[in-house]
C-alpha positions in Angstrom: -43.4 94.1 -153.8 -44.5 93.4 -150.6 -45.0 96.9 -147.5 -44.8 96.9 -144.2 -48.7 96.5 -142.4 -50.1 98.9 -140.2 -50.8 96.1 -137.6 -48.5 94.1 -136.2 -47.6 90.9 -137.4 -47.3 87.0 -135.8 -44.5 85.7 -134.0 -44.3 82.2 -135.1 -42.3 79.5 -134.1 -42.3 76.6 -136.7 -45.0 77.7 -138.7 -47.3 78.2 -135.2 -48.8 81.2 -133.8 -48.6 80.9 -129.8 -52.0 80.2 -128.1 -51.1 81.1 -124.4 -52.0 84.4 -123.1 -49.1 87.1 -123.4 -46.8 87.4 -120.8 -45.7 90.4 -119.2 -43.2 92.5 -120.2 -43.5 95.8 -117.5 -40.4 96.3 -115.5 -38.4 93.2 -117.0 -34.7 94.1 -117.8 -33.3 93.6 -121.2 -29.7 94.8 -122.3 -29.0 95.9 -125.6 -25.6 95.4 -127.1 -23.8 97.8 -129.7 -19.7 98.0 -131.0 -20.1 101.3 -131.2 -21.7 105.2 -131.0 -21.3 106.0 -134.2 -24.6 107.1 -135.9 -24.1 104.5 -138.5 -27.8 102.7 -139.7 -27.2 99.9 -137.6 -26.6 101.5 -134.4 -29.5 103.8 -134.9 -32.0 101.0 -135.3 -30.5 99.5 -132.1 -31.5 102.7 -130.2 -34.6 103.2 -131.8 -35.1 99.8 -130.1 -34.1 100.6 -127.3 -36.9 103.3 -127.2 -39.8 101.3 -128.1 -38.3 98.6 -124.9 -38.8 102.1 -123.0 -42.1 102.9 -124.0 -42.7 99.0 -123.0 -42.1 100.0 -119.3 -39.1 97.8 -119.4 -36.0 98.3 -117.2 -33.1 98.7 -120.0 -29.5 99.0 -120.1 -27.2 99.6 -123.0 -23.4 97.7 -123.3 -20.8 99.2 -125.9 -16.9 98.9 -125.2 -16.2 102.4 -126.8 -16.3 105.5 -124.3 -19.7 107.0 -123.7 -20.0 110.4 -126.4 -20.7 112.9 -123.9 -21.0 115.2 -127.0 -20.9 114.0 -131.1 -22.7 113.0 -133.8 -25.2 110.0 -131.8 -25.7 113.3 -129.1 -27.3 115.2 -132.2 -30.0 112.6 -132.7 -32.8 114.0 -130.0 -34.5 110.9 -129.6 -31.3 108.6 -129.2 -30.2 111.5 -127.0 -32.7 111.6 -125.1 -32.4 107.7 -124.1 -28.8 107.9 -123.5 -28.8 109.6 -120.8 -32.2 108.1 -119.0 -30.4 104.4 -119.2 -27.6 102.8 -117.8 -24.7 102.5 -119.7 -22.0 99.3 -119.0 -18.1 100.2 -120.5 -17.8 96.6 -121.5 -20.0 93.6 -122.9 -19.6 91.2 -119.7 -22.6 92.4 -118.5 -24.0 89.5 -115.6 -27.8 88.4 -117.4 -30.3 87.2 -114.7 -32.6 84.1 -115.8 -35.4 86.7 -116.9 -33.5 88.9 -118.5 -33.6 89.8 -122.2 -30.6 90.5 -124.5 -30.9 92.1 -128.0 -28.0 92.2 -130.1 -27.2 93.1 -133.4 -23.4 92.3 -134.5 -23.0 88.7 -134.6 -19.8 87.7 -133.2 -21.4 89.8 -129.7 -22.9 86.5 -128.8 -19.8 84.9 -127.8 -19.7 88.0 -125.1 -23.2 87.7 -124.0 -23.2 83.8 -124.1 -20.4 83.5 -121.1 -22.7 86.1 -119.1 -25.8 83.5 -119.2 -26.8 81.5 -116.3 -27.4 77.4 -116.6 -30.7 76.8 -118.0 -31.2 80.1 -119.4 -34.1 80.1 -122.2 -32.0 81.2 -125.7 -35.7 82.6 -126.8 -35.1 85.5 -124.7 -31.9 86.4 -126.7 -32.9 88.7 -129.6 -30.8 88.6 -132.9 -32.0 91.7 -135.1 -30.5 90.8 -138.4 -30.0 93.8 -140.0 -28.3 92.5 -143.4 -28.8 90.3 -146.2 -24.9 89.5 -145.9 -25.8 87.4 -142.8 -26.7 84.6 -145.4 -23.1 84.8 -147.4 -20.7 82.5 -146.4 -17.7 84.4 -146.5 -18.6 87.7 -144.4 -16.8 87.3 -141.1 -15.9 83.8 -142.1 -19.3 82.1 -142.0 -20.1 83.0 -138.6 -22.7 84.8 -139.3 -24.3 82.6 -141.2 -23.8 80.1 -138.7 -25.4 82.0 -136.1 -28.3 81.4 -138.0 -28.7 78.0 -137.1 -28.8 78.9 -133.2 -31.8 78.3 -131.2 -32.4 82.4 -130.3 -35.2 85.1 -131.0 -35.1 86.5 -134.4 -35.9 89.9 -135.7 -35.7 90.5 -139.7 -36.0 94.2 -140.8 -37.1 93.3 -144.1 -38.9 90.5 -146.5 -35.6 90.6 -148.8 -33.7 89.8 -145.2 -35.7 87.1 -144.2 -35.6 85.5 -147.6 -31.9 85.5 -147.9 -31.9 84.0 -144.4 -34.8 81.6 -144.9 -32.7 78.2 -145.8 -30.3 78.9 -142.4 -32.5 80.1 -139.7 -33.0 77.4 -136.8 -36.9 76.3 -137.7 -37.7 76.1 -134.1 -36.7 79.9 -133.4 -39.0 82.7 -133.0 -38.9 84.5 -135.6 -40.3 87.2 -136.9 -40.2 90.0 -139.7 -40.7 93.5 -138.7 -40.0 95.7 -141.2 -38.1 98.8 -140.6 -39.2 102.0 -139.4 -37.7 105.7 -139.4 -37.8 108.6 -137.7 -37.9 110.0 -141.8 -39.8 113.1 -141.0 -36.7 114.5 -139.8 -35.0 115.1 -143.0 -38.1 115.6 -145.0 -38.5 119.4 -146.8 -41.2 120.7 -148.6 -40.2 121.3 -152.6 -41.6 122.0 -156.1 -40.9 122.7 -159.3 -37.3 122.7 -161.4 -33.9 122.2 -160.1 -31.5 124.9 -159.2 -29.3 126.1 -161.2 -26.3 124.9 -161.5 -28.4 121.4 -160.2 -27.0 120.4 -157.0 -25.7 116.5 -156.6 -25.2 115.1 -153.2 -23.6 112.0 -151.9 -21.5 110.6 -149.0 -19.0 107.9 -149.1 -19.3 105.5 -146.5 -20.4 102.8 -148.1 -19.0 103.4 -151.7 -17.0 105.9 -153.1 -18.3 106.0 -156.7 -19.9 109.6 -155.4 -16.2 110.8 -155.9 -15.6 109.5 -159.4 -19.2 110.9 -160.5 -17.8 114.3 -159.6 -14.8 114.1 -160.9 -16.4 113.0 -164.6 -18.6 116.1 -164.6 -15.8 118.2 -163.2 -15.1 120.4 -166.2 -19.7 120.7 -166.3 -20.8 123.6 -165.5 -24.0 122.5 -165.6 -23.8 120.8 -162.1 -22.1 121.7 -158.6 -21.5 118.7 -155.7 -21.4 118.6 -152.2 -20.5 115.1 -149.8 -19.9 114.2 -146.7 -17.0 111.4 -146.2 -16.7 111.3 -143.0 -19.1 110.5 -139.5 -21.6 113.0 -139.3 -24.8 114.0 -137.6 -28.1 114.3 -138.4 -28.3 117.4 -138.8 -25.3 117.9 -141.2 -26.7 115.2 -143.2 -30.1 116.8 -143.2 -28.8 119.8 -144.5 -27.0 117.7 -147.3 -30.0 116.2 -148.2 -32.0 119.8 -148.5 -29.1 121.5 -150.3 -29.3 118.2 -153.0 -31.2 118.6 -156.1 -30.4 115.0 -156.7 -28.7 112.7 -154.5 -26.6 109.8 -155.5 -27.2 106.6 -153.2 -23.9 104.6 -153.0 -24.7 101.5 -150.9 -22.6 98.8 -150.2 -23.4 95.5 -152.5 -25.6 93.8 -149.9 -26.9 96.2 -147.6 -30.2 95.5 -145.2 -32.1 98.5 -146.1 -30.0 101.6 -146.1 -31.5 104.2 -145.0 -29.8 107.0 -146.9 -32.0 106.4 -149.5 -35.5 106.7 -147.6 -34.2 109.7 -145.6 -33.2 111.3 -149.5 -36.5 110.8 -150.6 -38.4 112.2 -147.5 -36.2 115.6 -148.3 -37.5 115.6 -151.5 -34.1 114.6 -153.7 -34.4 112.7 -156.9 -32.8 109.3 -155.6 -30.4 107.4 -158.0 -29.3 104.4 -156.1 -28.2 100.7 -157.1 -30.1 97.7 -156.1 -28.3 96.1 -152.9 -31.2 93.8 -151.2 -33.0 95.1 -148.6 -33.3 98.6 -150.4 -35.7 97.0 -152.7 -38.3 97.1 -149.4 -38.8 100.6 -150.7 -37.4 101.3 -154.1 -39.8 101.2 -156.8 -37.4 101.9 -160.0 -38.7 104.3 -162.2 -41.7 105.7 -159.6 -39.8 107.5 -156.7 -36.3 106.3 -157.4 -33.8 105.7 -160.4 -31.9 102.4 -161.1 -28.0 102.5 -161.6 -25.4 99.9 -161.8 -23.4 99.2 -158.4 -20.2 101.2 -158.3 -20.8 102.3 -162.3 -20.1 106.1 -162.2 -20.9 106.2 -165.8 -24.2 105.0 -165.2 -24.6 107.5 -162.4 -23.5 110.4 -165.3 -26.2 109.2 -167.4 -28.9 109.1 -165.6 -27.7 112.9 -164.1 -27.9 114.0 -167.7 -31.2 112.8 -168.5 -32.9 113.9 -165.4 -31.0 117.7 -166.5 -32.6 117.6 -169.2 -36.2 115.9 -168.3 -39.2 117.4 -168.7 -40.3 119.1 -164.7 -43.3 116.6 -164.6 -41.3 113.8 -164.5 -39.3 115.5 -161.9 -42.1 116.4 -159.7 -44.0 112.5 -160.7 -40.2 111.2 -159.1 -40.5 113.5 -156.1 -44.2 113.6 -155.4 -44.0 109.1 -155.2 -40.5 109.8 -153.3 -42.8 111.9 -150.4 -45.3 109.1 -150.2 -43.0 106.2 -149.5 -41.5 107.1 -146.1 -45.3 106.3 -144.7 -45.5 103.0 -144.8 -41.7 102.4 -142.9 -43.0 104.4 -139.1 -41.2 103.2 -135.6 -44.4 103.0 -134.1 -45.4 100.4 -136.3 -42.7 99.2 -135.3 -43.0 99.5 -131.5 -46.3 97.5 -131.5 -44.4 94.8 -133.3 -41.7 94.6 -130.9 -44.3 94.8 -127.8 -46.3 91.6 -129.0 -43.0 89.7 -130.3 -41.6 90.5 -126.5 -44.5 89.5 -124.8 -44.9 86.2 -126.8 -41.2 85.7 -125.6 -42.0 86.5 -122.4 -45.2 83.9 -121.8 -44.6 81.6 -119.1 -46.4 79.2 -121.0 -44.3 79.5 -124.1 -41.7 76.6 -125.1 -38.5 77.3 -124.0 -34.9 76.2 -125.3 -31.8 75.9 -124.5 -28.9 75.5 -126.6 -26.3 73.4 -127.1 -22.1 74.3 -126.9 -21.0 76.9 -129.0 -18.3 75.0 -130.9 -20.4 72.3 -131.7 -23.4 74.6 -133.5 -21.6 77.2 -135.2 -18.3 74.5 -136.5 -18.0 75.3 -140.4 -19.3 72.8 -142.6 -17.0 72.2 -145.2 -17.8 71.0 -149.3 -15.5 70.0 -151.9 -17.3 73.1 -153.5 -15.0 75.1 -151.3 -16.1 77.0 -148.6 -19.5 76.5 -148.1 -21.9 76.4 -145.3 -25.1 73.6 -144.9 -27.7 74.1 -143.0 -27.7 71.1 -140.3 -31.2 69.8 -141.7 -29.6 69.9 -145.3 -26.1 68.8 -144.0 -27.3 65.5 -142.9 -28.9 64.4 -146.1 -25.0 64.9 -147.8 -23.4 62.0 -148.8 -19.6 62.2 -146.4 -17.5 64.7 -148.2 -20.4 67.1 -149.3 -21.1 69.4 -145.9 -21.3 66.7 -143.4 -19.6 67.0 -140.3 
């Protein structure tokens, strides 16, 4: 399984490192783009972002059509606090981008928005897509467009290998495009712990992604052997913090495809014993059987059995889970992830570096259609179809 490196990695473009000297990224304005406040993992890594641009000396602004949170759960995050209010904030996402300004976006149907704001001739490699998802390769989330978006001549960011490998066959081979694995700030939620569980042991989850949490505690109900605690609804860091110390062992319930959720990492930094499906991108840091243990998505029974076995395993293996759970948060820091950004930006930013533009919306991101069903081509493998099979 492949980790994150300590140094940052290349920015290629079609299999080439850039040769000219780095441009310069002090003072340039880039807007970041979000659909919401809520602290979800996506919006999160959007602001952590938005602090390493900061750090960069770069003049930054931040568009979102919900009201600003003068108070709530994104306010209880210090360092996203901290950064909303040193940066200008726009109510709506028709926000007027100069010819040198930078755009980073996340959500994928935000590029309609941002397209309309761009000036003729603007260079699409200063548009940064962070792909946060291995669903951006499956056809029918948001009805392809995602996928579709792949094919667009724009910057790239993938937050993990599993990411970029799902999106490998789609992604526009004359992009910039580059792989940063993803940091967190995981030494927030981390607690010092040895020894035994408490008794009764103590099993947290939350729900937002999967509520098999819920049918887990209602099968060991009538067990006096264990007591649960959740959160099911938006919460801070600091509530969640204090779910994760409170949890002997904490159930992760991720979605089916996820990018990397970060539930898991920030469990393991606390010092929970981890039980979590395989969804994707959550394979950048589970190791099955070393700091983490493998269930079937959305099987409550297979959450119950491995509860039961960890009640009754021996406390080595207990500490062997949590000791490898400590060490893994390392290797996934944001300023590994800063100095990544930094050089991807200024390779952007090179006034040597190739630029493109791109060509009308409708025409790139049209759904190619297959007597399959619904199924999306890449262009370069769309042309080789014989008429009928993806060709346009």
């Amino acid at each position: 399984m492949s980790r994150p490196s300590s140094q940052p990695g290349p920015t290629f473009v079609a299999g080439q490192k850039p040769q000219a000297p780095l441009g310069n990224t002090a003072d340039r304005r880039i807007v970041f783009y979000s659909p919401t406040y809520d602290p979800v993992g996506g919006v999160v890594k959007i602001f952590d972002y938005v602090n390493h641009a900061l750090a960069a000396d770069m003049h930054v602004e931040f568009a979102c059509p919900k009201p600003f949170p003068h108070e709530g759960p994104i306010q209880d995050i210090p360092h996203i606090a901290d950064a909303l209010n040193t940066i200008k904030i726009h109510r709506s996402l028709d926000v007027p981008i100069g010819q040198d300004d930078l755009a980073f976006f996340s959500w994928p149907t935000h590029y309609r928005d941002i397209a309309e704001c761009l000036p003729a001739g603007y260079s699409h490699d200063q548009l940064i897509h962070i792909v946060q998802n291995v669903r951006h390769a499956n056809p029918h989330w948001i009805k392809g467009y995602a996928t579709r978006l792949l094919g667009r001549p724009l910057s790239r960011i993938m937050i993990t290998d599993e990411v970029e490998a799902a999106c490998r066959p789609w992604v526009n081979p004359n992009s910039i495009t580059e792989t940063i694995i993803e940091g967190h700030a995981a030494d927030y939620f981390s607690k010092a712990r040895f020894g035994q569980f408490n008794n009764p042991i103590r099993v947290g989850y939350t729900t937002w992604k999967s509520e098999v949490g819920l049918e887990v505690e209602q099968l060991l109900a009538d067990d006096d052997r264990f007591v649960f605690q959740s959160i099911q609804t938006t919460a801070g860091w600091s509530d969640i913090r204090s779910l994760y110390h409170w949890s002997d062992i904490f159930l992760g319930c991720p979605g089916p495809e996820e990018g990397f959720y970060l539930v898991g990492l920030e469990a393991m930094a606390a010092g929970a014993i981890l039980l979590m499906s395989d969804a994707g991108g959550n394979r950048a840091y589970a190791q099955w059987g070393k700091n983490c243990l493998q269930v079937r998505h959305d099987s409550a029974s297979d959450y119950v059995d491995k509860i039961d076995d960890l009640a009754t395993s021996h406390p080595e293996i207990v500490n062997d889970l949590r000791l490898s759970g400590y060490q893994t948060p390392a290797a996934f820091t944001l300023d590994r992830e800063a100095a990544q950004f930094r050089q991807m930006v200024a390779n952007i930013c090179d006034p040597n570096h190739c630029r493109s533009t791109a060509p009308s919306l409708d025409h790139d991101l049209t759904l190619a259609q297959s007597t399959y069903g619904e199924q999306i081509v890449p262009p370069s493998a769309a042309a080789a179809l014989p008429a009928g099979l993806g060709r346009t």
